[in-house]
N, C-alpha and C positions, 0 to 999 in steps of 0.2 A: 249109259247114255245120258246125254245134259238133254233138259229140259227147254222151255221156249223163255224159260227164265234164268238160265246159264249157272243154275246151283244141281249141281251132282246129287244126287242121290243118297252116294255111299260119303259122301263131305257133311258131317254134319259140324263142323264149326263155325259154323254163323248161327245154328241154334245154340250150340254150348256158350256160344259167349253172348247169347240173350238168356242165361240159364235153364235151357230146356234142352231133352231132350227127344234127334230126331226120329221116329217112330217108322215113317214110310211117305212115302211120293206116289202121286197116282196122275194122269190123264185122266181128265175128266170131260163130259158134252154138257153145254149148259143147257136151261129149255131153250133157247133162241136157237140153238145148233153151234154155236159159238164153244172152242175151243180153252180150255185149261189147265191148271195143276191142283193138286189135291196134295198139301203137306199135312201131317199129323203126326203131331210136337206130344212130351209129357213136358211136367214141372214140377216138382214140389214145393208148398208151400204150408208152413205151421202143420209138420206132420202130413197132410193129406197130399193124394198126386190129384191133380190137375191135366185133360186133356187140350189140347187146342186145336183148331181147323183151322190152317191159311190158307184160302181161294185166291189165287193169281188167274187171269184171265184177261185178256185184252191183246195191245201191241205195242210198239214205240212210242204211237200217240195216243193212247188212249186206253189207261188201263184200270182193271177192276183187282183190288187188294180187300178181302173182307177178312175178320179172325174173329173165330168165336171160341169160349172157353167155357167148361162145366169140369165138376167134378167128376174123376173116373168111376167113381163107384154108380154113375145115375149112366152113362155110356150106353148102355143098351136101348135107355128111354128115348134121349137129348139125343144121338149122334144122325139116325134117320130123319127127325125132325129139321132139324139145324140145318143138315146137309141139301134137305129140300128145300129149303128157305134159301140157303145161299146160291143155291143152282139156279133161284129166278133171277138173279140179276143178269141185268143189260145196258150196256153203255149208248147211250141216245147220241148221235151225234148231231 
């Protein structure tokens, strides 16, 4: 099933041709109650992988794009953190 953002899931060539690879797709609730996607991308770069979060959220008119990046080897530390952080956002209208 496509998302509220019309990229598939199981499609990842719009990450490969940003050279990552894509990892998983999730629904997400922001704190405002405000609706989501949860992509999570790899990369490599000079040897190491690289994870990345992209938070889509919003609508036609008004959307929230955030992406955070850490190395995978700290994943365990960063990825709760990060994900808390990005989940406050709110689009003020």
């Amino acid at each position: 099933a496509e998302n509220a953002f019309n990229i598939p899931p199981q499609n990842s060539a719009y990450f490969a041709s940003q050279g990552m690879t894509l990892i998983s797709s999730e629904p997400v609730v922001m704190h405002d109650g405000s609706e989501g996607v949860l992509f999570t991308a790899e990369m490599k770069l000079k040897g190491f992988v690289f994870e990345r979060l992209i938070l889509m959220s919003g609508d036609y008119h008004f959307t929230i794009w955030i992406n955070a990046g850490y190395i995978k080897l700290m994943r365990d530390k960063l990825r709760p953190v990060i994900l808390q952080s990005m989940l406050t956002s709110k689009i003020y209208e």
